[in-house]
C-alpha positions in Angstrom: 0.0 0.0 0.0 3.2 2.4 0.7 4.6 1.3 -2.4 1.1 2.2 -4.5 1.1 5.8 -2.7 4.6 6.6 -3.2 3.7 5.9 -7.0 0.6 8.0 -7.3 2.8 10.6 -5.3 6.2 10.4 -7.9 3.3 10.4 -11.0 1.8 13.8 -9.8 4.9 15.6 -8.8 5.9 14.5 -12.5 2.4 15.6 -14.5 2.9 19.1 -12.0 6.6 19.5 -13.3 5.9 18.3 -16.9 2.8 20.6 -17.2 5.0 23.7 -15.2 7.7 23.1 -17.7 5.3 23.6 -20.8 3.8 26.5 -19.1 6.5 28.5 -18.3 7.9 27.1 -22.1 4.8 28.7 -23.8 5.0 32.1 -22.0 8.5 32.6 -22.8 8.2 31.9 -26.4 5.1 34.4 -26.1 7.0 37.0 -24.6 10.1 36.6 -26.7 8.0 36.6 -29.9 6.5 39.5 -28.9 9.6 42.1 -28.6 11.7 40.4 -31.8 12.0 42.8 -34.6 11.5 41.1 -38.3 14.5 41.6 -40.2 14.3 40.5 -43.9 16.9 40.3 -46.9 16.8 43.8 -47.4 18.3 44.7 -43.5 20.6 42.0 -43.8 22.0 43.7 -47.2 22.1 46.5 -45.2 24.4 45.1 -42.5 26.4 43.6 -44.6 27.1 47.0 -46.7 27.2 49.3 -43.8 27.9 47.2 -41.0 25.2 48.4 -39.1 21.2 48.6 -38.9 19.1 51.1 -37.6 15.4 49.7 -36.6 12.7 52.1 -35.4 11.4 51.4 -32.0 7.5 51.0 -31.3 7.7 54.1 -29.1 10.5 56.5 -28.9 12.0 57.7 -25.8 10.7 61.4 -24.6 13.9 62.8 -23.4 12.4 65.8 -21.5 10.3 63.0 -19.5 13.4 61.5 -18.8 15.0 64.8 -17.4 12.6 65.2 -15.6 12.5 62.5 -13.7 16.7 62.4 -13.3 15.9 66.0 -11.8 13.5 65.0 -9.1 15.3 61.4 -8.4 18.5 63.5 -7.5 16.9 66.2 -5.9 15.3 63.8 -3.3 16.5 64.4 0.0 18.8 61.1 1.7 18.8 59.6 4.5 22.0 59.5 6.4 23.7 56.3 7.3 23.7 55.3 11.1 26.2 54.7 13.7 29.5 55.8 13.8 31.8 55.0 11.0 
């Protein structure tokens, strides 16, 4: 009877890792898929003549946004470190 429910154990922990494994297999194709830019015979030509490739991104970066942001993370006040170094 041990023997049977160590089995039945060992064959669940295997259909949970098994079914995990395809799981985390699927999202990661699904989320790698997702951000790949297509490049075609015409980019490659262009790599191989220039050396280089220049893709346009889904949304460009605002650079004032970015400032900003820089600006108020170092104006922030800090805390000072305790005890006595």
């Amino acid at each position: 009877m041990l023997a049977l429910f160590w089995f039945v154990f060992g064959a669940g922990l295997a259909t949970l890792a098994i079914t995990a494994g395809v799981s985390l297999r699927s999202r990661s194709v699904e989320v790698i898929g997702r951000g790949r830019p297509l490049i075609d015979d015409v980019a490659i030509d262009q790599i191989i003549e220039q050396g280089e490739i220049w893709i346009d991104a889904d949304e460009p970066l605002d650079i004032d946004d970015i400032d900003d942001e820089e600006e108020r993370f170092w104006s922030e006040s800090w805390d000072e470190p305790q005890g006595d170094w």
